[in-house]
N, C-alpha and C positions, 0 to 999 in steps of 0.2 A: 502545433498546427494540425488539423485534419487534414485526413485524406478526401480531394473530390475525386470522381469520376473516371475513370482512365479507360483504356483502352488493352489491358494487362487482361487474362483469365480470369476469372472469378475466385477459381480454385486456387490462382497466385495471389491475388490482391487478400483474399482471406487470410493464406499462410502465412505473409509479410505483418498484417494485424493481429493476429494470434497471441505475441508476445504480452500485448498492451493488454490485450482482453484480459490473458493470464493475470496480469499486473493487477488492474481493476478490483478481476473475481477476489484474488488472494488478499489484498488490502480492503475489500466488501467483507471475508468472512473470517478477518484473520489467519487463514489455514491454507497452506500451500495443498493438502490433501484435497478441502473441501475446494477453493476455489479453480484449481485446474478440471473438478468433478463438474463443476459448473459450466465452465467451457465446452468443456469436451459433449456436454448434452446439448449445449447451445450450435455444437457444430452439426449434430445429431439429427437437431429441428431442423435446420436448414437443410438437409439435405432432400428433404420430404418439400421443404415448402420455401425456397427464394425469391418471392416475390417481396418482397422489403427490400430487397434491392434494387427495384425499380420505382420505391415511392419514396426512397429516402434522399435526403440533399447529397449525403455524401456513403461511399462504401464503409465507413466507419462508421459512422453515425445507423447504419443501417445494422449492422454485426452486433455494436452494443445496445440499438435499441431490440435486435434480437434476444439478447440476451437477457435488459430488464424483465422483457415480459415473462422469460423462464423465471427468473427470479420473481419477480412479484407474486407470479402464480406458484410457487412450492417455498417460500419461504428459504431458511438454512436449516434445516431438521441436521444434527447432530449423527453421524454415521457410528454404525458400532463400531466400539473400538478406538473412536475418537478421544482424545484426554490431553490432558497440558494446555495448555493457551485457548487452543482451537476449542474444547469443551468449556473454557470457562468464556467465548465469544458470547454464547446464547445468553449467559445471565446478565449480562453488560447489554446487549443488546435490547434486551426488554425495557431499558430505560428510555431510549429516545424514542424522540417525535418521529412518523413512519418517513420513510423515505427523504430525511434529511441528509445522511450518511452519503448514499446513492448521488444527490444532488452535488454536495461539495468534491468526493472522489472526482465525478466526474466534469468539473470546473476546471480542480486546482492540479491533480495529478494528471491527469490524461488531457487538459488543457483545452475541454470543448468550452464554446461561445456560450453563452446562456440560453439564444435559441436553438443551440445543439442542446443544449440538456435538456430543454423545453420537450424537443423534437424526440428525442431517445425515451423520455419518460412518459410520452403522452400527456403533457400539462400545458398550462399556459407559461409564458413567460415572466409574468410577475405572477407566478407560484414559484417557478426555479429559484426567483430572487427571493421571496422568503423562503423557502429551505434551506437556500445555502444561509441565509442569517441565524437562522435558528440553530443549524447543525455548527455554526464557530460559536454561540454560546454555549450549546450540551456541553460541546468537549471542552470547551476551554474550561468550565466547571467540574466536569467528569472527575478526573485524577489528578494528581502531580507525585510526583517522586524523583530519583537520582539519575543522572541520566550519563554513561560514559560516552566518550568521544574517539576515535582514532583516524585521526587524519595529519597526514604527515603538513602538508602546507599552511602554516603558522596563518596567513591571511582568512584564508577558508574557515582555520579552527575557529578562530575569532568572532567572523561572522558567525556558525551554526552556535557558540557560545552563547552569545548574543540574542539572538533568534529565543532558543531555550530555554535563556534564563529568565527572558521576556515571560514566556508563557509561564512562568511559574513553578518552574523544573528547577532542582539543582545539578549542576553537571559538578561528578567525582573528580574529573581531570581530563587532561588531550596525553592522548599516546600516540607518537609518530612512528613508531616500530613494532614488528609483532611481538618482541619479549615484552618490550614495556605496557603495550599491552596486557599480556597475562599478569604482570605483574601489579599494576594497576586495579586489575578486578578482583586479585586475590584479596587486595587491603583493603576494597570496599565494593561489593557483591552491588553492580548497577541494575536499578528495576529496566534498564532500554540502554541499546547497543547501539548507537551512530556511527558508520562502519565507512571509511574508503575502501577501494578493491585492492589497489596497487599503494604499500607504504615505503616511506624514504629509503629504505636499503633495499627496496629491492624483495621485501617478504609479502606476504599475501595478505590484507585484510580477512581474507574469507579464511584463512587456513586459522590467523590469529581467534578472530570467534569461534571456530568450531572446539579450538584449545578450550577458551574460555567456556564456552558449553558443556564441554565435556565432564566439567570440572562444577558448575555452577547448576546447572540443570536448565527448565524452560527459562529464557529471558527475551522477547520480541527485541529482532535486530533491523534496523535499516539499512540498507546498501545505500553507497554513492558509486553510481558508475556514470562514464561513458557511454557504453553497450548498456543496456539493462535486456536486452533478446541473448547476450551469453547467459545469463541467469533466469530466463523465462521460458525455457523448455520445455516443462514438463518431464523432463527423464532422470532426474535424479534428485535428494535433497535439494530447494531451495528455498533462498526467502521471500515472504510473504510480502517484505516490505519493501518496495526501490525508489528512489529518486535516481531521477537523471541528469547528470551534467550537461549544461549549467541550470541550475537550479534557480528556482525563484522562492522567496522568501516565504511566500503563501504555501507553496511544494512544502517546503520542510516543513511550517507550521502543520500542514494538513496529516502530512503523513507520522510526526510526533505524535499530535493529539491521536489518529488514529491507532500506532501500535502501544503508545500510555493505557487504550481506551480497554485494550483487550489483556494487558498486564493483569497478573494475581491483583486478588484483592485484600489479600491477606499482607501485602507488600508493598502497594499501594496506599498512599491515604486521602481518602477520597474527602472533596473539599464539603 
């Protein structure tokens, strides 16, 4: 759901959306580095010039059609220093149609209407609707590879199995604990990490991947949470990738195909 109108600050209503922005940026460029960079200039612009907030239907729709425009006007230029995942977004990205990407993010993950997306992108409304048809063939053609699991609730695993194997992924296995986890990845090294926060005893999803990281090198992971604002800060490591509970089945396909999309390609086998 968006946000309309309110009667809150500006300067509040902004910080409460901020999260999602974050979200967008980092699943737009792959890179928790480059996409919170993105934000944080999109906060930048507004400070100079708010008036999109008085032309747009809603304060959301106003922030991130704030923000396409940064983005359309500077592209994702590569920062020094950039490498792993985030350095190999730009070469992937050179393959799709322009602003199909843009399109479905902003559908399936952040959940605007068509003429929210219409509205944010400057298009018409049967443009938004081919973009987003275009942008589920790229991906759905883009990559496929192995895909690990770690979710303690047997029903959910099921479903995201499901889901995955649909699109053409093989999933290694479901780990409902942080050892089994690590021990899972060790016997077969997954190209994408499908993560709950909190697993059955009590251990931490996020602490089980960082294991795994630690050990395995770059590998795009997704969160499932609850919160996706505890993991959308900006102030320390986080991931690029989030779903929010409860999820819809377009959500996970979307954000699969997108962290597949930005996977090695060395690792990857591209269809």
């Amino acid at each position: 759901m968006t946000q309309t109108v309110s009667d809150q600050p500006l300067s509040r209503v902004v910080a409460d959306l901020l999260p999602f922005l974050r979200r967008y940026a980092r699943a737009l460029t792959g890179s928790q580095q480059t996409g919170d960079r993105y934000a944080a200039t999109t906060l930048e612009a507004l400070l100079t010039d708010k008036s999109i907030f008085e032309t747009s239907s809603s304060h959301k729709v106003a922030l991130f059609g704030a923000f396409h425009k940064i983005w359309s006007s500077l592209g994702a230029p590569i920062q020094d220093g950039e490498t792993g995942l985030g350095a190999q977004a730009q070469v992937h990205l050179a393959r799709l149609t322009e602003n199909t990407r843009e399109a479905l993010l902003l559908n399936t993950i952040e959940e605007f209407t068509l003429a929210e997306v219409a509205e944010i992108m400057q298009i018409d409304e049967s443009e938004a609707t081919d973009l987003l048809r275009i942008a589920e063939q790229e991906l759905e053609k883009s990559v496929s590879g192995n895909i690990m699991v770690i979710e303690d609730e047997a029903i959910i695993a099921l479903h995201i199995k499901k889901i995955v194997t649909e699109l053409g992924h093989n999933v290694t296995g479901v780990a409902r604990k942080h050892k089994d986890a690590v021990k899972l990845a060790a016997k077969q090294r997954p190209d994408l990490i499908l993560s709950d926060i909190q697993l059955a005893d009590g251990s931490s999803g996020v602490e089980a991947v960082n294991e795994i990281l630690a050990e395995a090198g770059d590998i795009p992971v997704i969160f499932i949470t609850a919160f996706p604002e505890r993991l959308l800060t900006g102030d320390r490591p986080e991931p690029a990738f989030l779903i929010t509970k409860p999820y819809t089945e377009d959500q996970v396909r979307s954000a699969v195909s997108q962290a597949m999309f930005f996977a090695s390609s060395e690792i990857i086998e591209a269809h």
